[in-house]
C-alpha positions in Angstrom: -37.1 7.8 7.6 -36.2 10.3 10.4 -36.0 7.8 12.9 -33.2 5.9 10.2 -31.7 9.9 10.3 -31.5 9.9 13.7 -29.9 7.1 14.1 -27.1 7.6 11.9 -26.1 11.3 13.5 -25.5 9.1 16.6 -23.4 6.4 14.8 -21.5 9.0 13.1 -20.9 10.0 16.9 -20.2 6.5 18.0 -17.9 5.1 15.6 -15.9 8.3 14.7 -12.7 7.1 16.5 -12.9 3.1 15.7 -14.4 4.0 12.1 -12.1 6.9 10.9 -11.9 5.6 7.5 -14.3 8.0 5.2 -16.2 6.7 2.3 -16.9 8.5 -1.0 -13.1 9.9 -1.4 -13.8 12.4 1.5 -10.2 11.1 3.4 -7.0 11.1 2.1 -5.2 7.8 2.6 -2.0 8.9 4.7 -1.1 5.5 6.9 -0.5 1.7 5.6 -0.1 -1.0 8.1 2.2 -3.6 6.3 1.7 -7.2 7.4 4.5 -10.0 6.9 2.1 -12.9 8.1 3.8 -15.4 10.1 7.3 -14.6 12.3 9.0 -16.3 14.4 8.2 -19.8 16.0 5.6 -19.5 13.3 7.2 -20.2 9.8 3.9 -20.4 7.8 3.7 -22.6 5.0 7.4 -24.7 4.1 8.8 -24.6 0.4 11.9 -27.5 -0.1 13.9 -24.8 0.6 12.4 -21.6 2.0 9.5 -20.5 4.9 6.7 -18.1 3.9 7.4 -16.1 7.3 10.8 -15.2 4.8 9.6 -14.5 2.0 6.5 -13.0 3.2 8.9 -10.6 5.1 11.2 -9.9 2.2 7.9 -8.6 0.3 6.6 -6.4 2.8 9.7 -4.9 3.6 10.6 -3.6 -0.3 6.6 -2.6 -0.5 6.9 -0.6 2.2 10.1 0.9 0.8 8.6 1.5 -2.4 5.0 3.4 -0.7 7.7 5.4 1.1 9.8 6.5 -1.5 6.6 7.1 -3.9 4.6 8.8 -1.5 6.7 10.9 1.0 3.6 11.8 3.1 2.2 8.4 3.6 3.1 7.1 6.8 4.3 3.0 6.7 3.8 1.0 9.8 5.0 -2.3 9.5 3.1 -5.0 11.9 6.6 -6.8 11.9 9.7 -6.3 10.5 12.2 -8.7 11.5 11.5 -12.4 12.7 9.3 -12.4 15.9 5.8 -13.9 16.2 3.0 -11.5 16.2 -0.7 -12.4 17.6 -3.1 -12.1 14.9 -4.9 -9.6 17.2 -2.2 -7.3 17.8 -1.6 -7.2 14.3 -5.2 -5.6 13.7 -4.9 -3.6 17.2 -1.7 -2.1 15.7 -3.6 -1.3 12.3 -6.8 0.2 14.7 -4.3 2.4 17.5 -2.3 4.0 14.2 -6.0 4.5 12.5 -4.7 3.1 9.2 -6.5 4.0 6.2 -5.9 0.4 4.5 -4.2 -2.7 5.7 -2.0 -4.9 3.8 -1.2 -8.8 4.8 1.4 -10.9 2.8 1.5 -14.2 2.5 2.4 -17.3 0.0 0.6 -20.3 -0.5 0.9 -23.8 -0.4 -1.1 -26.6 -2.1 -0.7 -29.5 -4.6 2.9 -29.0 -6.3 0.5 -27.9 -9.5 -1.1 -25.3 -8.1 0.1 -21.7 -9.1 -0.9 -18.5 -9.3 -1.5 -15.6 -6.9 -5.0 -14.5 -4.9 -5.7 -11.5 -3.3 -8.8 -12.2 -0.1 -11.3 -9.9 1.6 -13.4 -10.0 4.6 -15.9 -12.6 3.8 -19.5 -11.3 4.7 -20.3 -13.9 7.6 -17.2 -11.9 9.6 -19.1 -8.4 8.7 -21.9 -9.5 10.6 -20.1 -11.0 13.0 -18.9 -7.3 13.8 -22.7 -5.6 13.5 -23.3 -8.2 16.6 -20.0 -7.1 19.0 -20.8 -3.1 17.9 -24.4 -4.1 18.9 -23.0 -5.8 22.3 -20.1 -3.2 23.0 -22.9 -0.3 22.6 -25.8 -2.0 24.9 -23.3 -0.1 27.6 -26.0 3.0 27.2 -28.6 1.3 28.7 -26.8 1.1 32.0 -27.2 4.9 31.9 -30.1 6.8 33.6 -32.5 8.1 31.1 -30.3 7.7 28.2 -33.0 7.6 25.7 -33.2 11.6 26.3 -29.6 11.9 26.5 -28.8 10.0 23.2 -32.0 11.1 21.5 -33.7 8.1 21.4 -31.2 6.2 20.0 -31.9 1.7 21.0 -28.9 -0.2 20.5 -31.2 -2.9 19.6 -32.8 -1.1 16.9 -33.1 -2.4 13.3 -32.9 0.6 11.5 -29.7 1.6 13.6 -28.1 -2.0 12.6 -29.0 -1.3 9.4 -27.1 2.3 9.1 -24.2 1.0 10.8 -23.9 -2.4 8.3 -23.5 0.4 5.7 -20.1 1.1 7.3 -18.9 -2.5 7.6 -19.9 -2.4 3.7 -17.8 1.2 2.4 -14.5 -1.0 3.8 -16.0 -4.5 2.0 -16.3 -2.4 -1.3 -13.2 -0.5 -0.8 -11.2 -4.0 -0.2 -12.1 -5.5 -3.0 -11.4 -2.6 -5.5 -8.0 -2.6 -4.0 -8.2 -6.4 -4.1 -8.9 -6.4 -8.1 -6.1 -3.9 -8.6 -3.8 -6.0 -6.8 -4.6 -9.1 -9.0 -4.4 -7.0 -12.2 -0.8 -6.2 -11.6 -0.4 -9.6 -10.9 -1.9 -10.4 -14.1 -0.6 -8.0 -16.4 2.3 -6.6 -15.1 4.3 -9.9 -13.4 2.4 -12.1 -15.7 1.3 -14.5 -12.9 -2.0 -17.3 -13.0 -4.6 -14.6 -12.0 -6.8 -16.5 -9.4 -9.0 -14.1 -8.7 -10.4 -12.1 -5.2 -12.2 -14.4 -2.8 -13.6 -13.4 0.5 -13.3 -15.4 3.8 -13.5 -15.2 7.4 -9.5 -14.2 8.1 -9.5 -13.5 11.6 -6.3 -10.6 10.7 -8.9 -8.9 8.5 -12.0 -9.4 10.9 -10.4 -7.4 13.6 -9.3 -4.4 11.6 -11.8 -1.5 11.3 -10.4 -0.4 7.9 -10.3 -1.6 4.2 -8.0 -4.6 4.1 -6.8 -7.2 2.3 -4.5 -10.3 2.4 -2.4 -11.0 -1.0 -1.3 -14.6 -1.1 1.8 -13.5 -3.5 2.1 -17.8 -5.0 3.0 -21.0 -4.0 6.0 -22.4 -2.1 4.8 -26.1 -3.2 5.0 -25.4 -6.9 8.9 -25.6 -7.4 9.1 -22.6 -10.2 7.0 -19.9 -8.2 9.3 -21.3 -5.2 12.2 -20.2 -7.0 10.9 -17.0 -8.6 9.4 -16.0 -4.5 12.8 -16.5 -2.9 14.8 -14.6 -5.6 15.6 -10.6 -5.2 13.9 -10.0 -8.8 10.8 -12.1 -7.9 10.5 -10.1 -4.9 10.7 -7.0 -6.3 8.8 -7.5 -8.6 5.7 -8.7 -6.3 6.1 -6.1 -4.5 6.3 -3.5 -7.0 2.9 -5.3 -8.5 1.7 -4.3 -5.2 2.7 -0.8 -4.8 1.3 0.3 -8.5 -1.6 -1.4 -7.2 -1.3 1.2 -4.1 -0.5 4.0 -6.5 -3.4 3.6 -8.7 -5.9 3.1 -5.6 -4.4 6.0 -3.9 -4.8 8.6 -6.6 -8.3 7.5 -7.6 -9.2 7.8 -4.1 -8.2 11.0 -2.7 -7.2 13.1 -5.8 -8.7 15.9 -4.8 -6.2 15.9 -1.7 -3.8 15.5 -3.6 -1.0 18.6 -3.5 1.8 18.5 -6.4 4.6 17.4 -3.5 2.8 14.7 -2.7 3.8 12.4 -6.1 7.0 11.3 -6.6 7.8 10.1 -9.7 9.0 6.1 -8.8 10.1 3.5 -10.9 9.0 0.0 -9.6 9.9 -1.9 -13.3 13.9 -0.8 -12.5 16.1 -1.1 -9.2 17.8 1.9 -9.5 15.2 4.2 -10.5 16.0 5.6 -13.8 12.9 5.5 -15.8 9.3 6.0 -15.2 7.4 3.6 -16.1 3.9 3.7 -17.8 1.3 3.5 -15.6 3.2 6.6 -13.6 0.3 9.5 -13.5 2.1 12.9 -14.4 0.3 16.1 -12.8 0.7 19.4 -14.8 2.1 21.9 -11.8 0.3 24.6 -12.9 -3.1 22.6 -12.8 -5.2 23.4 -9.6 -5.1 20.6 -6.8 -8.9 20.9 -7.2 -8.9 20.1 -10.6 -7.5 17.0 -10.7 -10.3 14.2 -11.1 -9.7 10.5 -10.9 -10.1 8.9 -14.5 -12.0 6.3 -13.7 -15.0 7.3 -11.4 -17.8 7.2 -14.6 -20.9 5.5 -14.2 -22.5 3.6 -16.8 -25.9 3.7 -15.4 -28.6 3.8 -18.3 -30.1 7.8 -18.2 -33.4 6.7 -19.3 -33.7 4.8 -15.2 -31.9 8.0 -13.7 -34.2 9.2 -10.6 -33.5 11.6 -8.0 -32.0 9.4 -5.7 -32.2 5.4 -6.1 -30.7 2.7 -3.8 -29.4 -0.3 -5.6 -27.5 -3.9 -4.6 -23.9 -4.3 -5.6 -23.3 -7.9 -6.3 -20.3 -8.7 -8.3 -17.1 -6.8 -10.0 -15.2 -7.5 -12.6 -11.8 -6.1 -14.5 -13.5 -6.2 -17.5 -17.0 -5.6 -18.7 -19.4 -7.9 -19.4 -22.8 -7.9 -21.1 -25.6 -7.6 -18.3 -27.0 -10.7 -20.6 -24.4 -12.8 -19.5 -25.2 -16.1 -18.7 -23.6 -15.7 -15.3 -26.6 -13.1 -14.7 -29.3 -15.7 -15.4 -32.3 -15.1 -13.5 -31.8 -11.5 -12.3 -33.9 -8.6 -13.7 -33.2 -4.9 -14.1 -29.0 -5.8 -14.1 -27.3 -2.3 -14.4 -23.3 -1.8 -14.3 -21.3 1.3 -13.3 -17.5 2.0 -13.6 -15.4 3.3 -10.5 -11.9 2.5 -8.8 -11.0 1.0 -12.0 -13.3 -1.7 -11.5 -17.0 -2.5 -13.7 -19.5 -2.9 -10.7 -23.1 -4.9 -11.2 -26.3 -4.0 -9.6 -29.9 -4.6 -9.4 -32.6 -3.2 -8.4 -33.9 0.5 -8.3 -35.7 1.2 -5.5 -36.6 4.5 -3.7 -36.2 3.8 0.0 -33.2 2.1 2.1 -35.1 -0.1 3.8 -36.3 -1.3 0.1 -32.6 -1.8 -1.0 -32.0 -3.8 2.4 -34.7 -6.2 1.8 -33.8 -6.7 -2.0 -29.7 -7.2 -0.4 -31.8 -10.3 1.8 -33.1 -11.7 -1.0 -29.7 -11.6 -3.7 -28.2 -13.2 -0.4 -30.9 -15.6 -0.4 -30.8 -16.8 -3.8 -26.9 -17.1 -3.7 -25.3 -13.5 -3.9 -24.1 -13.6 -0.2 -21.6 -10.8 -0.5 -24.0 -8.4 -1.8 -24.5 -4.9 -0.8 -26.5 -1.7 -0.8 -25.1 1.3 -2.7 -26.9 4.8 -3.5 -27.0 7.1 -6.6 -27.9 10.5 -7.4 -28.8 11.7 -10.8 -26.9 8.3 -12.1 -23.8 8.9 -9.7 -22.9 7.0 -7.0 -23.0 8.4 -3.8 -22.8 6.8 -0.3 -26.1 5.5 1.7 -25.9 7.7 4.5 -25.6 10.8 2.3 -28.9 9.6 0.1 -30.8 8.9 3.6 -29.6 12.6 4.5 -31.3 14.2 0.8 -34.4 11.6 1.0 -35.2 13.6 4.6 -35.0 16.9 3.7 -37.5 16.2 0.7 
């Protein structure tokens, strides 16, 4: 266990500049990279009468103007904003030079003419491991150095345990996507009243090459004829993107509240135009309320107290909007299923072991038997914490 320790002071080293994103709500989010997908001699998917590179343009541009007017301090970087062709690479290298806290690509879809509905994606797992392997390659560099065992403590870019510590960052943005994923489709959902197609995770290579949360919201269909004419109207567009920004909002506030200072909220319409009325899902903060006292809602576990232990590491394998009974059938054939409630999202686990390298080979097995996207979280007492900070408590014991 102090070798896994050791390891992770010197990835904490490492990977402070290319991983600047903080888990556990220790970073306030303060820059979005806005991607219009498509541009230029690239016009995406074709409507009968409009190009995604358009509409997906349109979009981004009102969501950024919406983030900026609701949030004053948040700084909006557009990858694009007029019609020119941007490399999917520069897109992420923009995202990775600013050091965004979360990156947003917009697209539409196209399909059979009765396909509808939007979907929100996320790095798919086989593109997580795909970065361990170039971190792994772009690190080996230290073994060119004299005696760098001494000088980096021992640390072996080739080391399992080190892979292992480092995976745990790759899987704070998988986690963090997908909440902001699922809040994304809910607006969708609720709020636009569009066909909610769920999140799904795969290999985008816009999303592989960012080293931040991300996701990229296919906003409907240009080959279904109605969502074509909704997507290329002014209203449609404001109101995707408005879906978008509450989404923002509410993912925002629950993550950083404690950062929050009373200038930081503005109080922004996104049902109305012109900004006359708040709507409901605005969160008012009392000005004479401490800063510190402000807690986000929705971080409450729902582990059972009676398997509460000091410190337990557990595998993250699905989320859901709504809670379901951990009898489901969809949970056939797993043991010990627990579900806690954070970022507005209910969150199912197994497992309850007592060591990482446990909860790494119980994540091998889920993946195994069909749970590829799975993932090792930690708790203390029943809350969640983050890996690397139960590794730190299990040492000092």
């Amino acid at each position: 266990m102090k070798r896994i320790i050791l390891f992770f002071s010197i990835f904490l080293t490492f990977f402070n500049n290319s991983y600047n994103q903080k888990t556990d709500n220790k970073r306030s989010i303060n820059t979005v990279i806005i991607d219009a997908g498509h541009g230029g001699n690239d016009p995406g998917c074709l409507g009968s009468k409009s190009k995604e590179k358009d509409v997906a343009l349109s979009i981004a541009l009102k969501l950024g103007d919406y983030i900026k007017k609701g949030f004053p301090n948040v700084k909006v970087i557009y990858t694009r904003s007029t019609d020119v062709f941007v490399e999917l690479y520069n897109r992420a290298k923009i995202a990775n030079d600013n050091k965004a806290d979360l990156f947003i690509s917009i697209h539409c879809n196209s399909g059979k003419s009765t396909a509808f509905g939007t979907e929100t994606w996320v790095m798919g797992l086989n593109k997580t491991e795909a970065n361990l392997e170039v971190s792994k390659k772009e690190n080996s560099s230290i073994l060119m150095e004299e005696d760098y065992q001494s000088k980096y403590d021992g640390f072996d870019p080739n080391s399992p345990e080190a892979n292992i510590i480092f995976s745990l960052f790759q899987n704070a943005f998988l986690d963090q996507s997908i909440n902001f994923a699922a809040l994304v489709q809910k607006q969708f959902k609720t709020k636009v009243l569009m066909n909610d197609r769920g999140v799904k995770q795969a290999g985008f290579l816009v999303l592989y090459k960012t080293t931040m949360p991300g996701v990229l919201v296919e906003t409907g269909f240009l080959s279904n004829k109605k969502e074509e004419e909704f997507l290329t109207t002014v209203k449609g567009q404001e109101l995707i993107a408005s879906a978008i920004y509450r989404a923002f909002k509410e993912y925002k506030i629950s993550y950083d509240a404690n950062a929050f200072t009373n200038k930081d909220l503005v109080y922004y319409d996104t049902n109305t135009i012109n900004n006359k009325t708040i709507d409901s899902s605005t969160i008012k903060i009392n000005k004479k309320d401490s800063v510190k006292n402000i807690k986000p809602k929705d971080v409450t576990n729902i582990i059972d107290n009676s398997k509460k232990q000091d410190v337990l590491f557990k595998v993250q394998f699905t989320t859901s909007p709504t809670k379901k009974s951990l009898t489901s059938k969809e949970f056939k054939g797993l043991t010990d299923v627990d579900v806690y409630f954070h970022a507005g999202l209910y969150k199912y686990v197994v497992g309850n072991e007592k060591t990482l390298q446990g909860a790494v080979n119980l994540q091998k097995k889920m993946q195994t038997n069909g749970y590829k996207d799975s993932f090792v979280v930690a708790f203390l007492n029943g809350e969640r914490i983050s890996p690397s900070d139960a590794v730190k408590i299990l040492n000092k014991k």
